[in-house]
Steps between C-alpha positions, in 0.01 A plus 500: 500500500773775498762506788668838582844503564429539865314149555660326794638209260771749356627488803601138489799389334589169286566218722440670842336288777218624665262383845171346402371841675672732286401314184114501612484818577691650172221278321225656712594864419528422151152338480358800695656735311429351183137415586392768696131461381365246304174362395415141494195306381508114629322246740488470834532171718698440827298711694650556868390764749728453826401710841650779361203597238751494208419309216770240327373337180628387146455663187520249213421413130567240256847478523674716809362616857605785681478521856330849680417639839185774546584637831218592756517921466457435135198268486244790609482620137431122392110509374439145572690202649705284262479101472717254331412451185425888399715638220602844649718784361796591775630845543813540688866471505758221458681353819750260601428331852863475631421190749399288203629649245150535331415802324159603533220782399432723754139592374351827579168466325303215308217483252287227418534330129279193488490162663787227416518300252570201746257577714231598246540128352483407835159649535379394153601108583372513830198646339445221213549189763291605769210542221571116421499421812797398585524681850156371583477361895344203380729381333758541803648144616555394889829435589594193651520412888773336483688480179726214422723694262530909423587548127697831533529727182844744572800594436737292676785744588219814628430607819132378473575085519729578794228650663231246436729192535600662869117542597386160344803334705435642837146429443438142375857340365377184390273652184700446224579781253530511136699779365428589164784757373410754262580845468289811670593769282577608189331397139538122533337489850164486364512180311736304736268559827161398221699186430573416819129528618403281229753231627441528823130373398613296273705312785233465737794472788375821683155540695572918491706749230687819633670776313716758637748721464603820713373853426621762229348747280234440254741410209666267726195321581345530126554161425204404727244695288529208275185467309640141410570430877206617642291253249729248624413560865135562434520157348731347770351158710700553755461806720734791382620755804645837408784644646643783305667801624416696842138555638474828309572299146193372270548310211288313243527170708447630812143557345472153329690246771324325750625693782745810542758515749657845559841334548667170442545468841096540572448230191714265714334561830097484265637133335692398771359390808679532834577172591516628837172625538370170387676308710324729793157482311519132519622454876181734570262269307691205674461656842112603451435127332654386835261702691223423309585095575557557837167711538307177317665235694386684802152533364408135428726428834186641648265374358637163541534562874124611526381194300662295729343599838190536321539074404672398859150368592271426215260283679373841690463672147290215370219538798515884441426399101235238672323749673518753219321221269242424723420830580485609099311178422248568785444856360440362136204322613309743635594797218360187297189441718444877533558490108259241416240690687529787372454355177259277545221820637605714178402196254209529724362852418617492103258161435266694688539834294534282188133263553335886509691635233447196264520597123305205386171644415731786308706235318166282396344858363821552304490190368123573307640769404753329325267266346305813316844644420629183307118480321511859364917515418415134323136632285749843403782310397281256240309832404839672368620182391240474220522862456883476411400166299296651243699853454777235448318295230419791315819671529639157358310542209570842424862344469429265268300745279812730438773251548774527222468160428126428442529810299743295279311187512215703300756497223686825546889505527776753664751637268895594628759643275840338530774520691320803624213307633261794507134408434350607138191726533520665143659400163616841520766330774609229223702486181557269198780254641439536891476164703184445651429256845150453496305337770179266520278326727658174433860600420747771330694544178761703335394652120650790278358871397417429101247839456328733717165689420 
């Protein structure tokens, strides 16, 4: 950058003392002056939009961030609403905000150039572990009623434990808490808040888990898109709460944690019961078990009372159970008579339906019947019987005319071939020096191939 020889800094001499005003503004016109329009390419996070419609954010990259304001006249030439997260190319002047002493870019327009790198890993993590299933509601633990002991992941000088330690106080002050200090930023947070899950199950000591820390932008909160620590929470036995940032932030554990509390202070009142309100909840159940006994002793008061005038005289309830007898035992006798009766006419009628209807002259005609039946089945039976016998006896010796063996009792013999075992029918099948297994009517025996005609 060239300075003419009118810049506003030739006007101060060597060891002169100036106001903090004068020196601010001398800086501001030489940053306007010298940066009248620029051109910046970075990414955005820190996104605020007061009442007033202008736009305050943070322009950042690997190394340096640089703080702009888009006011509300400008923003009508804006093609699309920017998130955090977006890398976006600025257009616009540099400013120095005299209250702060923060210069500034006063942006007139903006173009788009891509997602973040932050917030594109974001995407591609939170991608990757909710395909494993890592953000699954089924996996999702209870928390406990009434915990006997908070393990509490933070930083032990932020805002964040002040806030939870106030609401867990004023709540319920007899839970104990462990504090388990670790760092909530930066490129060591990662692996201190991973170890301290894994000794906070290692420990057993704590029914519940909670991490928090207060909000910030998205590299400020980075170290909770921890693959590493999201495993370890996945993998947690106790419940794991979440408590990262403001409601607005999301961040890889938010996703994998048993529960998410927008604030610390909501994570305290979600673990924490109110000691207060159970105290009430139990004087209810006291009061209604109260009622409840009253209502009972009442109920069998009662009934005693009516049991008792019904037995101040029990000689008069015996004649009414007297009477009662009599007059049942008088009416069984004649149902009974009536009964017998009744009976007695029916049996009556059916021996005199069944002496006309008598099947004995059928049943003795059957029985001839039967007697003819048996003759002829028995005469059939004999006549098939020799029929079979003699088809049998021939068949038999049709047998014994072609069996193998009478055959070789005649004097002829089967010839195999060895090892083969295949039977000879040809000397065609046979060569000097083959083995032979020959077989008789009255036994076998090996011999040896000499000649063949």
């Amino acid at each position: 950058m060239i300075f003419t020889t009118d810049s506003p800094l030739t006007s101060f001499q060597a060891g002169s003392v100036q106001s903090v005003t004068e020196i601010t503004r001398s800086i501001k016109l030489l940053l306007e002056n010298g940066f009248s329009f620029i051109a910046v390419r970075g990414e955005v996070s820190n996104i605020r939009k007061p009442y007033s419609g202008h736009i305050y954010f943070t322009l950042k990259d690997e190394s340096s961030q640089l703080k702009g304001v888009f006011f509300k006249t400008q923003q009508r030439y804006l093609a699309k609403e920017f998130v955090n997260g977006d890398i976006i190319i600025c257009r616009g002047r540099i400013s120095l905000y005299e209250p702060r002493g923060e210069y500034q870019i006063i942006v007139d327009s903006i173009d788009f150039a891509g997602e973040g790198d932050l917030q594109l890993a974001f995407e591609r993590l939170k991608e990757k572990l909710d395909g494993e299933g890592l953000f699954s509601s089924e996996h999702k633990k209870s928390l406990p009623f009434l915990p006997r002991s908070i393990a509490l992941i933070t930083s032990p000088t932020g805002a964040a434990v002040h806030d939870f330690l106030t609401i867990a106080q004023s709540r319920f002050a007899s839970i104990p808490l462990e504090i388990y200090p670790v760092r909530v930023q930066g490129e060591e947070a990662a692996q201190e808040i991973t170890s301290a899950v894994l000794e906070a199950n290692h420990r057993k000591t704590s029914d519940v888990i909670v991490i928090c820390r207060g909000g910030g932008s998205i590299e400020d909160l980075w170290p909770f898109n921890n693959e590493a620590l999201a495993r370890s929470v996945y993998q947690s036995a106790l419940p794991v709460v979440s408590a990262i940032g403001h409601e607005i932030d999301f961040t890889i554990l938010d996703f994998v944690a048993d529960l998410r509390a927008p604030t610390p202070s909501a994570a305290a009142e979600m673990v924490v019961p109110s000691r207060n309100d159970l105290k009430a909840a139990i004087g209810q159940m006291r009061k209604k078990l109260a009622e409840a006994m009253n209502q009972s002793i009442k109920e069998h008061r009662y009934t005693v009372s009516l049991q008792e005038r019904l037995l101040k005289d029990p000689t008069a309830l015996l004649q009414n159970l007297r009477l009662r007898i009599d007059q049942l035992q008088i009416s069984l006798v004649q149902s009974l008579k009536n009964l017998f009766s009744q009976r007695a006419q029916q049996l009556k009628q059916h021996t005199h339906t069944l002496e006309i209807h008598s099947p004995q002259h059928t049943i003795t005609d059957r029985k001839n019947r039967l007697i003819l039946l048996r003759k002829s089945i028995i005469n059939s039976f004999q006549h098939t019987i020799h029929l079979n016998l003699a088809i049998t006896n021939n068949t038999v010796s049709l047998l014994s005319a072609v069996n193998p063996n009478s055959v070789l009792q005649r004097g002829y013999s089967i010839v195999y071939t060895e090892p083969s075992r295949k039977i000879v029918r040809s000397s065609k099948q046979i060569s000097a020096g083959d083995a032979l297994h020959i077989i008789t009517g009255s036994g076998t025996f090996n011999s040896q191939v000499t000649e063949t005609e």
